[in-house]
C-alpha positions as CSV (number, residue, x, y, z in Angstrom):
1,X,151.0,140.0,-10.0
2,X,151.8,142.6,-12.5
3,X,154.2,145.4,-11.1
4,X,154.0,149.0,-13.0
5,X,157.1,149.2,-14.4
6,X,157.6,152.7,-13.8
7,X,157.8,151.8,-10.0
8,X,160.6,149.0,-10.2
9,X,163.2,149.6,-7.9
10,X,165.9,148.5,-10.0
11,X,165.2,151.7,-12.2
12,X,166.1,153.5,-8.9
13,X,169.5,152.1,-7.9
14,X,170.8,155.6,-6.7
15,X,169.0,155.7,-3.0
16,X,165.5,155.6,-1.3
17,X,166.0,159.2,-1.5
18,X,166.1,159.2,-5.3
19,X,162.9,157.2,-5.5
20,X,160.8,159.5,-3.4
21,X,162.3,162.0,-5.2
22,X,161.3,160.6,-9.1
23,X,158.3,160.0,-7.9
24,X,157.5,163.7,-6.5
25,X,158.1,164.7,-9.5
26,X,156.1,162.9,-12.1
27,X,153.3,162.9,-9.8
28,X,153.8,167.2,-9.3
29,X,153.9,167.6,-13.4
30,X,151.0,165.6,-13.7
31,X,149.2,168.0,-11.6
32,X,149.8,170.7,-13.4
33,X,147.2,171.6,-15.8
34,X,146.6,174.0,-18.4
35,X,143.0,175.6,-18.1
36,X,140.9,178.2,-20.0
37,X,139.7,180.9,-17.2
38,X,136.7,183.3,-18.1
39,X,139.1,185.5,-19.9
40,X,139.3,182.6,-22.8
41,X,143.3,182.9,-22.1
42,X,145.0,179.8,-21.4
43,X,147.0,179.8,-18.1
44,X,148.4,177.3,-15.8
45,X,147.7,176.1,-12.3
46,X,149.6,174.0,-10.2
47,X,147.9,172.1,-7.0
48,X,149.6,171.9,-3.7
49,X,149.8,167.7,-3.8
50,X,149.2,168.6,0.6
51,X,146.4,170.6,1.1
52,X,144.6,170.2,-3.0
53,X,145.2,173.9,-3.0
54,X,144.7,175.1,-6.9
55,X,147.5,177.7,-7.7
56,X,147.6,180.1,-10.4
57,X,151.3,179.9,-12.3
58,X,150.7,183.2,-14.6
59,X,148.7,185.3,-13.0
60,X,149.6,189.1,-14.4
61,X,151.8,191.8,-11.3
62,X,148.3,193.9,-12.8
63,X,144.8,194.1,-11.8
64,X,143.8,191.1,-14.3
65,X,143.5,187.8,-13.0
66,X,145.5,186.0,-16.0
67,X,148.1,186.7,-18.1
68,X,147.5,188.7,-21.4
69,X,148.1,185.1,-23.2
70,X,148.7,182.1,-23.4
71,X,151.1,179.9,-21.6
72,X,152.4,175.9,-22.0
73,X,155.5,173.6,-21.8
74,X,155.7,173.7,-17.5
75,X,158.6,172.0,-15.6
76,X,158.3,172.1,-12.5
77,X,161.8,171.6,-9.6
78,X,161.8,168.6,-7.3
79,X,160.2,170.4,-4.0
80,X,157.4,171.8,-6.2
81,X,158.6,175.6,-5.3
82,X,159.5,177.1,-9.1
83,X,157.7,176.2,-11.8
84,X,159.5,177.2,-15.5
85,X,157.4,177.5,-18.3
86,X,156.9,179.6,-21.9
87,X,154.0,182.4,-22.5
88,X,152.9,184.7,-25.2
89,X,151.7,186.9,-22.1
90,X,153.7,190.6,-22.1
91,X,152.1,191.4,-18.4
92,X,153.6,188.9,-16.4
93,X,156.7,190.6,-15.0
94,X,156.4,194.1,-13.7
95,X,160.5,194.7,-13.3
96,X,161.3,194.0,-17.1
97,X,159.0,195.4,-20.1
98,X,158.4,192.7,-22.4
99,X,157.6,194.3,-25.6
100,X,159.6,191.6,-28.0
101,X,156.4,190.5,-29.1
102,X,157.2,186.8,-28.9
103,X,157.1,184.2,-26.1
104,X,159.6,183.8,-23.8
105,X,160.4,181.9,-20.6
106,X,159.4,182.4,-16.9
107,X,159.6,180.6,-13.5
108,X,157.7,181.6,-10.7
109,X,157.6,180.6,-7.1
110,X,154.8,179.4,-6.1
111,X,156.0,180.5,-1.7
112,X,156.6,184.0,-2.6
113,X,154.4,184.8,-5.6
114,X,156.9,186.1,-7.8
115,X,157.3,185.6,-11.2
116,X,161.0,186.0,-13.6
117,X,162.1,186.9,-16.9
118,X,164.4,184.2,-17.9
119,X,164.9,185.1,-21.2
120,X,166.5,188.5,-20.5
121,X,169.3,189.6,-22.5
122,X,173.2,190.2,-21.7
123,X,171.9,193.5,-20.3
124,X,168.8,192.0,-18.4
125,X,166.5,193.7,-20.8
126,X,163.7,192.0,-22.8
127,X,165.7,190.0,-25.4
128,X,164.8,190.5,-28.9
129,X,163.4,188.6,-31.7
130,X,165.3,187.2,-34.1
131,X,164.4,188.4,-37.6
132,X,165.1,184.8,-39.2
133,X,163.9,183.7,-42.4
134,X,160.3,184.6,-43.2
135,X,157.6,183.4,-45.6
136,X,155.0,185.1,-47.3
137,X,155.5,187.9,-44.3
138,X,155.5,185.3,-41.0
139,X,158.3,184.8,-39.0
140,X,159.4,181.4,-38.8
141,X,161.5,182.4,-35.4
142,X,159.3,182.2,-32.2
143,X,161.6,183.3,-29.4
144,X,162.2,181.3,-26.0
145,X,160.7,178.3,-25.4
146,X,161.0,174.6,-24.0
147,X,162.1,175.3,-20.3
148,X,163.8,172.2,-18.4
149,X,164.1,173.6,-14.6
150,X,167.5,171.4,-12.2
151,X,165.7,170.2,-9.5
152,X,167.0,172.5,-6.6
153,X,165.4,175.4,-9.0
154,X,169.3,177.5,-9.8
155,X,169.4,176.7,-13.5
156,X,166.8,177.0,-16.2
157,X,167.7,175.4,-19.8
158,X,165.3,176.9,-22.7
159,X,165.8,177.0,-26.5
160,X,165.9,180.5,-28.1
161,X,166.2,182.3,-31.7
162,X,167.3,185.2,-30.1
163,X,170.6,186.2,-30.8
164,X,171.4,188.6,-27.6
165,X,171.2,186.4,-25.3
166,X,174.9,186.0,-24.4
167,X,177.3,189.6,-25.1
168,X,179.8,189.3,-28.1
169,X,178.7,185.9,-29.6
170,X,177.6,185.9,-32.9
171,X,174.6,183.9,-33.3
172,X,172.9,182.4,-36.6
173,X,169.5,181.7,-37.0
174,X,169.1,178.5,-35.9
175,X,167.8,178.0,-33.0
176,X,170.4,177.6,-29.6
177,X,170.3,175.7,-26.0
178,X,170.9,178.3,-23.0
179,X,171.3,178.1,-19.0
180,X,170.2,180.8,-17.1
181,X,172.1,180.6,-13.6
182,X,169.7,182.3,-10.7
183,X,172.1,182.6,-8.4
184,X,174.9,183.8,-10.5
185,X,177.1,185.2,-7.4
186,X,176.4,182.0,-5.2
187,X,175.1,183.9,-2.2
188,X,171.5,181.4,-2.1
189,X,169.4,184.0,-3.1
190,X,167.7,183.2,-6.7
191,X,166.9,186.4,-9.2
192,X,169.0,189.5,-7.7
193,X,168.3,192.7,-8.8
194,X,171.2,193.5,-11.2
């Protein structure tokens, strides 16, 4: 009998715990989905693995249904709650003005509805783009991207050209690995005002 190797135990030596928990996962980012709506703007939806509920990830805080643009690269935390992905969208936060004109990276929780700025700069502004090398007039920078989400949902690891990211650090223009801590002062509570 052939056994998927994905499902071996012996690639989960850790705990029974650690297996359900794998397992949650892969099978919750394979339900997520990118989809065209009727606005022709990508978005993603996640589905509640429970009831087969279908989710909108980036719907606007505005009257439209979808975000302004597109949106790819999900990660979503081991309990299915936050899911961190990129988006060319600039409508998809209401507390932050995102005018950088680039894509950046978001998580939003799917319980409350609520969708973050991660890539905010040292000031928790918009961070901006970085000017980079250019040919023939096009940026070759592209701002935040790649979001890896920890599985309780705290910490969000994204790649970024922008270069205010973190106060007093020079930064070149390659392109640099940050961790955004949501619960900076440790009280449990994930994206505090300020």
């Amino acid at each position: 009998m052939k056994t998927n190797r994905s499902l071996k135990m012996k690639d989960f030596r850790q705990s029974p715990s650690a297996l359900f928990h794998s397992l949650r996962r892969t099978v919750a980012r394979r339900r997520i989905r990118r989809r065209l709506c009727q606005s022709q703007v990508q978005s993603l939806e996640a589905r509640c693995l429970l009831t087969a509920d279908l989710v909108s990830v980036t719907p606007s805080p505005g009257p439209f249904e979808a975000g302004t643009n597109y949106s790819t690269n999900p990660d979503v935390n081991a309990d299915g709650r936050y899911v961190a992905f990129q988006s060319h969208a600039d409508n998809l936060v209401s507390t932050v003005a995102d005018t950088n004109g680039t894509q950046d990276v978001f998580v939003r929780d799917l319980e409350t509805g609520r969708t973050i700025l991660i890539s905010v700069n040292a000031d928790g502004t918009d961070s901006g783009m970085s000017e980079g090398l250019s040919e023939a007039g096009v940026s070759l920078t592209s701002g935040s991207f790649n979001p890896a989400i920890s599985d309780d949902g705290r910490f969000v690891a994204f790649v970024s050209h922008a270069k205010d990211l973190v106060k007093d650090v020079t930064i070149d223009i390659t392109p640099n690995v940050y961790v955004r801590d949501r619960d900076a002062d440790e009280d449990g509570i994930f994206d505090e005002p300020g």
